[in-house]
VMD Tcl script that draws the C-alpha trace (Angstrom):
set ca {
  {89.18 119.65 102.96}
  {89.24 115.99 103.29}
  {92.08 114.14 102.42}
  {93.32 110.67 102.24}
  {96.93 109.81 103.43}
  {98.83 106.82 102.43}
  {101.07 104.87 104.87}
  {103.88 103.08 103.21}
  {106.92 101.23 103.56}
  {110.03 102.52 102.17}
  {113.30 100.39 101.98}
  {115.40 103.56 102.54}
  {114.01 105.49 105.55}
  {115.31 105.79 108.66}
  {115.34 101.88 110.40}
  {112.02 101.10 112.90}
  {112.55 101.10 116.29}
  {109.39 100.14 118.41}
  {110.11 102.24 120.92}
  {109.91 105.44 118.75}
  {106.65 104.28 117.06}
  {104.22 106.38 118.48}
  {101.68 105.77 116.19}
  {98.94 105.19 119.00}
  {99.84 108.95 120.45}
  {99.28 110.34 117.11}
  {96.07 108.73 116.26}
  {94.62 109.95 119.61}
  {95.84 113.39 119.21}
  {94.55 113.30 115.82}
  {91.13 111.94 116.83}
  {90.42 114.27 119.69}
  {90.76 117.40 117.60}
  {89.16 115.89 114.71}
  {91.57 115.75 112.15}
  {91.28 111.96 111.98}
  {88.55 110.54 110.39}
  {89.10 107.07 109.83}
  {92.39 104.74 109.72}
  {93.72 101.48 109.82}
  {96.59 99.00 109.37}
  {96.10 97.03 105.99}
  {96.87 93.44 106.14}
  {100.30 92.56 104.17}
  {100.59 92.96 100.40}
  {100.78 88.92 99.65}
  {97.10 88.84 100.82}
  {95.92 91.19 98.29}
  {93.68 90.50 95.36}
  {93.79 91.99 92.00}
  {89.97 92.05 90.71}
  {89.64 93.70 86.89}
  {87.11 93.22 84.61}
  {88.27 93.22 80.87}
  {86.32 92.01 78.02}
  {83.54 91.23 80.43}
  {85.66 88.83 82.03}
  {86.47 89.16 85.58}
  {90.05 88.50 86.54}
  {91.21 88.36 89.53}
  {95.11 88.07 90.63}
  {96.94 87.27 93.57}
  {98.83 90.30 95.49}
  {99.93 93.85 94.62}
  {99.62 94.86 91.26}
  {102.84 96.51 90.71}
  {105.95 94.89 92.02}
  {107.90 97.33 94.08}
  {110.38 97.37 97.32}
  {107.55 99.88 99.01}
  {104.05 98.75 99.89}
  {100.76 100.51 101.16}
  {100.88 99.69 104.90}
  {97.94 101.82 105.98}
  {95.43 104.47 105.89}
  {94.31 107.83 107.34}
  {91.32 109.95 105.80}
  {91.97 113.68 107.27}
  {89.85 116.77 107.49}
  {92.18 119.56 107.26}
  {91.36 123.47 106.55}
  {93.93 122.67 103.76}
  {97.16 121.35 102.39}
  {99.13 122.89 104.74}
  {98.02 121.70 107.87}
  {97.45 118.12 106.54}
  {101.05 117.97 105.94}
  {102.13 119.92 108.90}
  {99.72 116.53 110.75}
  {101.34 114.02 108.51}
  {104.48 115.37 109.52}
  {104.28 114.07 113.37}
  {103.03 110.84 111.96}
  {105.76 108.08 112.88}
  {105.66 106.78 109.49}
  {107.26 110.00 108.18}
  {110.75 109.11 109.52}
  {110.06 105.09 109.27}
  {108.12 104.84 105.85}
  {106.53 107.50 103.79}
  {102.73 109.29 103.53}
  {101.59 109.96 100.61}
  {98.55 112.88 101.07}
  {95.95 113.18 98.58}
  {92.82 115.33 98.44}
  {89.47 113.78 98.17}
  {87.89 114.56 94.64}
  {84.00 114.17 95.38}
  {82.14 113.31 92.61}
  {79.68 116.44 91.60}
  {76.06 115.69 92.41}
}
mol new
graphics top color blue
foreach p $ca { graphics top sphere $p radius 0.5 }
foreach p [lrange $ca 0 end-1] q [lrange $ca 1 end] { graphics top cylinder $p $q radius 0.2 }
display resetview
């Protein structure tokens, strides 16, 4: 199963420390046994764009859409042999004590 996971901020998890972020580790553990697929850092919220189309008019709006204390930080798209063992992965993921990971499956669209 493929799944994507979320990395957020979150105002009340346990404070960063750089020298516990082993973020690096995890994404080469994660890559070797082929769990990772794909993932990134995002660039910060401000920088985001809105971009709807309503009426047939595009609109496009400066940063997040919804206002919150959390952001989307980053990404990770997982191949897991289910829900289970992506969360048992997303566990040892720094971001679980410093942030939070949100894991969702992929919902392919039906050919």
């Amino acid at each position: 199963m493929k799944f994507l996971m979320l990395v957020q901020s979150d105002a009340e998890a346990e404070p960063y420390t750089p020298e516990a972020d082993d973020a690096p580790d995890w994404a080469a553990e994660a890559d070797a046994s082929g769990a990772r697929l794909d993932g990134d850092r995002l660039r910060p919220a401000e920088e985001a764009k809105g971009v709807r189309v309503r009426g047939g008019r595009l609109l496009v709006t400066d940063g997040p859409f919804a206002e919150t204390k959390e952001a989307i930080v980053g990404y990770d798209v997982l191949q897991c042999a289910d829900l289970d063992e992506a969360i048992e992965l997303a566990s040892r993921h720094p971001m679980a004590r410093f942030g939070r990971l949100e894991l969702r499956a992929v919902w392919p669209f039906e050919d």
